[in-house]
One Martini backbone bead per residue (centre of mass of N, CA, C, O) as a GRO file, in nm:
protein
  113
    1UNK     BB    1  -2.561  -0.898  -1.550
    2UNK     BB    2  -2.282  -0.785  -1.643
    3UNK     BB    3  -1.985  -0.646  -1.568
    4UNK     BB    4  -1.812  -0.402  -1.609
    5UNK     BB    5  -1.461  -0.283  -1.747
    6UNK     BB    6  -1.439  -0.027  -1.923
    7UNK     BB    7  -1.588  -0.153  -2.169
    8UNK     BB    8  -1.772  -0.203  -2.456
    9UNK     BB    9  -1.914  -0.490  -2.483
   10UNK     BB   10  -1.839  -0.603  -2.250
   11UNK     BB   11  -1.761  -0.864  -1.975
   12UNK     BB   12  -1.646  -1.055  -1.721
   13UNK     BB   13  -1.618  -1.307  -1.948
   14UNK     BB   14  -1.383  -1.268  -2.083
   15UNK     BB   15  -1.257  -1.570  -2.080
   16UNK     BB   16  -1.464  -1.639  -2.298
   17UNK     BB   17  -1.551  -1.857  -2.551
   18UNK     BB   18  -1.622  -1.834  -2.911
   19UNK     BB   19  -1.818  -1.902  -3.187
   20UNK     BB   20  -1.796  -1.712  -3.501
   21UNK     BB   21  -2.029  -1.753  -3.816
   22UNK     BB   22  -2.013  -1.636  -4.131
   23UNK     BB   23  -2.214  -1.595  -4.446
   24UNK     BB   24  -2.144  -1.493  -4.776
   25UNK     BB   25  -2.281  -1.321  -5.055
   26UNK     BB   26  -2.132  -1.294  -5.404
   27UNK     BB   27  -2.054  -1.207  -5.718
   28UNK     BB   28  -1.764  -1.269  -5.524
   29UNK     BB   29  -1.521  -1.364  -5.364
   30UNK     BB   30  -1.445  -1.040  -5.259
   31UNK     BB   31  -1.758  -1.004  -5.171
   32UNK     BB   32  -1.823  -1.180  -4.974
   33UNK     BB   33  -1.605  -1.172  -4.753
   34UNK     BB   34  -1.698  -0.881  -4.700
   35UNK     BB   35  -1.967  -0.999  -4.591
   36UNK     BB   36  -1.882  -1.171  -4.370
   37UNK     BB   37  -1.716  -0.977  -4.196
   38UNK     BB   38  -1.960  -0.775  -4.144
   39UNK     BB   39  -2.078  -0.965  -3.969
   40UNK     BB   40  -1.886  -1.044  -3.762
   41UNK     BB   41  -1.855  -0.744  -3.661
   42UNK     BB   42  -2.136  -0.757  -3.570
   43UNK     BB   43  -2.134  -1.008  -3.342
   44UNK     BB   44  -1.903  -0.821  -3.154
   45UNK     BB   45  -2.123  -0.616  -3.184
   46UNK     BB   46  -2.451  -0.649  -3.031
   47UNK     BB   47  -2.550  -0.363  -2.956
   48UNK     BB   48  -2.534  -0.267  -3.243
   49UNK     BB   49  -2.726  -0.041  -3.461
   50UNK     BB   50  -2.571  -0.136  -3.703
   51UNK     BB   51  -2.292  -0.041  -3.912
   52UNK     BB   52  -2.200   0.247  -3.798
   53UNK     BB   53  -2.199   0.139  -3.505
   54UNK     BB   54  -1.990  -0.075  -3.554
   55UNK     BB   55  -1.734   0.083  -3.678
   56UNK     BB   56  -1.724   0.303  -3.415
   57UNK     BB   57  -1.650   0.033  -3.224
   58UNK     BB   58  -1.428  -0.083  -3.335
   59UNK     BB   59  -1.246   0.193  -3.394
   60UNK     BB   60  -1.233   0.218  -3.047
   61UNK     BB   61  -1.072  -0.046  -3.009
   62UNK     BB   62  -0.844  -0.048  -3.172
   63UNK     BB   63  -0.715   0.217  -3.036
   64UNK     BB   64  -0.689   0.126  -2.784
   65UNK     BB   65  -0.495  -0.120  -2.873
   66UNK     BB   66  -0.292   0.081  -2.937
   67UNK     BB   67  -0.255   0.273  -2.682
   68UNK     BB   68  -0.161   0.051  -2.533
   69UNK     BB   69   0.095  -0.070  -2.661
   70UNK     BB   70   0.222   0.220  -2.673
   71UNK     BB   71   0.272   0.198  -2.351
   72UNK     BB   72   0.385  -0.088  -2.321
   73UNK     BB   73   0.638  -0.005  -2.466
   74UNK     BB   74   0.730   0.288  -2.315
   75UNK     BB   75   0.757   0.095  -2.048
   76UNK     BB   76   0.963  -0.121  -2.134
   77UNK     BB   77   1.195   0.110  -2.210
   78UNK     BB   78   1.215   0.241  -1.968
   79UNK     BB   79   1.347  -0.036  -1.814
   80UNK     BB   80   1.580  -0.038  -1.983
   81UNK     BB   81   1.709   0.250  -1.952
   82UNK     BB   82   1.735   0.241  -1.637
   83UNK     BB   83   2.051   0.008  -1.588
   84UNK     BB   84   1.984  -0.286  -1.627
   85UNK     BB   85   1.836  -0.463  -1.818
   86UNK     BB   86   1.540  -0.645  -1.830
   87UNK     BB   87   1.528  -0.727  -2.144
   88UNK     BB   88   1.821  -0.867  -2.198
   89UNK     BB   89   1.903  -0.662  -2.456
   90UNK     BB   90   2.177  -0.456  -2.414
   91UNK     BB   91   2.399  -0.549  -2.668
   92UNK     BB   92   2.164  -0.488  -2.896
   93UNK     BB   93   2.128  -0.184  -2.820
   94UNK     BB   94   2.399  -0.082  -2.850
   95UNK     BB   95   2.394  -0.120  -3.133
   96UNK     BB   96   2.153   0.023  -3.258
   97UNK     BB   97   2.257   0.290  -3.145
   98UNK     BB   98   2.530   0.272  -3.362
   99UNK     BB   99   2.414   0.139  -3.621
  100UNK     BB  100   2.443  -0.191  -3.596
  101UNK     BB  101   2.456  -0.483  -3.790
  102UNK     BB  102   2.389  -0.831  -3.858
  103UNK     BB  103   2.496  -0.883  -4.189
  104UNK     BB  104   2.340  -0.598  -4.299
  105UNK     BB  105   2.294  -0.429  -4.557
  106UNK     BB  106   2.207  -0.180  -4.746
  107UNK     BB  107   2.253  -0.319  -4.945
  108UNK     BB  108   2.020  -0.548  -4.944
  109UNK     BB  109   1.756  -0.348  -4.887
  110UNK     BB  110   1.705  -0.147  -5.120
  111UNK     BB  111   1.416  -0.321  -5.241
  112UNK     BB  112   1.252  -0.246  -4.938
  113UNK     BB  113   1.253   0.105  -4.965
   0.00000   0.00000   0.00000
């Protein structure tokens, strides 16, 4: 059927789009929602047997998802640092460097630490 493409659950139609609807019903309104989120995201794995490997499928995912991103973010760093300043902030990163703020002082971040 699909080809591989190295992710569990993908095939090559990678850029097709699919709308996914799910209904949950609960005795409240937060758990109805839990119980539909819980269908929708049985729907994005529909290779898993259950709702364990469903979450297992899901959570290797995310993992994914932050390794790349983690990886994409350490190579843009690396190209910035490089003397070129290819990110284009080259003098905002030096403030940043200095610890100089933008008009923003710490006593009025202090609500929010």
């Amino acid at each position: 059927d699909g080809q591989s493409n190295g992710y569990e659950g993908c095939d090559a139609n990678e850029g097709r789009q699919q709308r996914l609807e799910a209904v949950g019903t609960g005795a409240t309104k937060r758990e109805a929602r839990h119980t539909a989120s819980a269908r929708l995201l049985a729907l994005l794995f529909p290779d898993c047997k259950g709702m364990v490997e469903v979450k297992a499928a899901a959570e290797a995912a995310r993992e994914r998802y932050a390794a790349n991103k983690a990886l994409s973010r350490q190579s843009k760093r690396t190209l910035s640092l490089g003397g070129n300043s290819l990110s284009g902030g080259g003098k905002r990163e030096a403030r940043r460097r200095k610890g100089e703020t933008s008009g923003v002082n710490d006593s009025s971040l202090a609500p929010f630490l």
